[in-house]
C-alpha positions as CSV (number, residue, x, y, z in Angstrom):
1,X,-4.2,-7.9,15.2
2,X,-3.8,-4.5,13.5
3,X,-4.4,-4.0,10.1
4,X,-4.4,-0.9,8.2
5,X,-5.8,-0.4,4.6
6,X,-5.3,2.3,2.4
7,X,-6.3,3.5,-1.7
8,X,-5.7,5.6,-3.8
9,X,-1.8,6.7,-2.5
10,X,-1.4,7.7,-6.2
11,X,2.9,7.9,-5.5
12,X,2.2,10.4,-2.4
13,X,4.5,8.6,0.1
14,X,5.1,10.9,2.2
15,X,1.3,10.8,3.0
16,X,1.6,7.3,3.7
17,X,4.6,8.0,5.8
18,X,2.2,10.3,7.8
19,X,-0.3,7.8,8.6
20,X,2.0,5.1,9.3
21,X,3.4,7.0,12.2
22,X,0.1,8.1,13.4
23,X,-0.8,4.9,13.7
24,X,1.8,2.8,15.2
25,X,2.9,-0.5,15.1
26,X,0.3,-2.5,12.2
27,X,0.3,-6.6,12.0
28,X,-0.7,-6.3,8.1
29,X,-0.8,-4.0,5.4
30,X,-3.5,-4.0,2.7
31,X,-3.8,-1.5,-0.6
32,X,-6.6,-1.2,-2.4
33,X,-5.2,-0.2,-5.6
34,X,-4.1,2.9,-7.3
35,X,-0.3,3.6,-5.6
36,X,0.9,4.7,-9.4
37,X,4.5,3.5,-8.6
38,X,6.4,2.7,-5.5
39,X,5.1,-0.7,-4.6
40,X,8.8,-1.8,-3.5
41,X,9.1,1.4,-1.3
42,X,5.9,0.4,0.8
43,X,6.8,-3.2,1.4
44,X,10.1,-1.8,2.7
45,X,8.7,0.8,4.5
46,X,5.2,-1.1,6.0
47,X,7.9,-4.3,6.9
48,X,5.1,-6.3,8.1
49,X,3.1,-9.2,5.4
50,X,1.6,-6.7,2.6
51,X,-1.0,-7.1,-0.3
52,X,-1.4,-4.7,-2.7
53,X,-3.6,-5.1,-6.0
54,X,-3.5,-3.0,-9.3
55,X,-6.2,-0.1,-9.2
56,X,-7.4,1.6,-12.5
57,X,-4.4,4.1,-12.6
58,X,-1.9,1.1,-12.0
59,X,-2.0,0.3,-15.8
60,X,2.2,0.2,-15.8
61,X,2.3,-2.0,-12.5
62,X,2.8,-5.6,-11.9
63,X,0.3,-5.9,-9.7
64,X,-2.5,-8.4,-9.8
65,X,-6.3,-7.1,-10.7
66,X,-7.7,-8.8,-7.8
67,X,-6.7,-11.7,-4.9
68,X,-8.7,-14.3,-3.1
C-alpha cells in the first residue's frame, strides 16, 4: 500500500499536481492541515480514499480539527 501525506498546500495546487505525478499511482491520501481552500479539487484530483483535517489557516473550511 502507498500512501502519501502532505501539509501545508496552503491553495498551491499546482504543487500538489507536481508531486502527485512524481510519485505515481498512491492507495491513500492524507493532509495534514492547512490546504486554505480547494478541499473538493484534491479528492477529485487524488481519486483514491482521502482524509484531510483543518490546519490553523483553515479557519473558513469545513474540515474537522482532528480524526481518530
Amino acid at each position: 500500500m502507498k500512501i502519501l501525506v502532505v501539509s501545508d498546500t496552503h491553495g498551491h495546487t499546482k504543487n500538489l499536481e507536481r508531486v502527485l505525478e512524481k510519485v505515481g499511482d498512491i492507495d491513500l491520501f492524507i493532509h495534514c492541515g492547512d490546504l486554505e481552500g480547494g478541499e473538493d479539487y484534491i479528492r477529485a484530483l487524488v481519486d483514491v480514499p482521502c482524509y484531510m483535517v483543518a490546519g490553523n489557516n483553515d479557519w473558513f473550511s469545513d474540515l474537522q480539527r482532528e480524526m481518530e
